[in-house]
N, C-alpha and C positions, 0 to 999 in steps of 0.2 A: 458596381457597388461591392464595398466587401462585408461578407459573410460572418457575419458575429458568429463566437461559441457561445456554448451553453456555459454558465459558472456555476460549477459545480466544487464545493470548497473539498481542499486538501486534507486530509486524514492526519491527524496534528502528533500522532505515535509513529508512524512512518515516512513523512513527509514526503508521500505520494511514491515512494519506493517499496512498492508492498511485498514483492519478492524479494530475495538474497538467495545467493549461492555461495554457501561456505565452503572452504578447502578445508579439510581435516587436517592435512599431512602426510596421509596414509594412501598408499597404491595399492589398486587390484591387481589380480594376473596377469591382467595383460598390459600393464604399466601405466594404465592411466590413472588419472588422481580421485580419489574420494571424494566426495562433494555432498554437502547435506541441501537440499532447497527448503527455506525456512518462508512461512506465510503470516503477513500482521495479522495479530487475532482482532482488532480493533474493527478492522474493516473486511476481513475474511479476503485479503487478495488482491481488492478493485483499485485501492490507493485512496479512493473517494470516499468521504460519508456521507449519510444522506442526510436533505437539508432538514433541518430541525423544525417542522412543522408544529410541535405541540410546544414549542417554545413559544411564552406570551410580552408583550412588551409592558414592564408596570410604570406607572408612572402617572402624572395631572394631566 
């Protein structure tokens, strides 16, 4: 039998890529390159958000 996932919806400001690793341009001492790691403030990191519980359906 195969194994359902969990669906858990995609963070819609990073589209589930929640880290990046920028190049500056710029080398250290020892020649390796500069790099900034940058985190979606949306989702603090995970890619995912969390499901909208207090969201209510309106309607007849």
């Amino acid at each position: 039998m195969p194994q359902h996932a969990r669906n858990t919806p995609v963070c819609r400001d990073c589209d589930g890529f929640a880290t990046a690793a920028i190049t500056t341009g710029t080398r250290n001492r020892d020649g390796s390159r500069a790099t900034l790691r940058v985190t979606c403030r949306s989702c603090q990191g995970t890619g995912h958000t969390a499901p909208a519980a207090v969201l209510a359906r309106a309607g007849r």
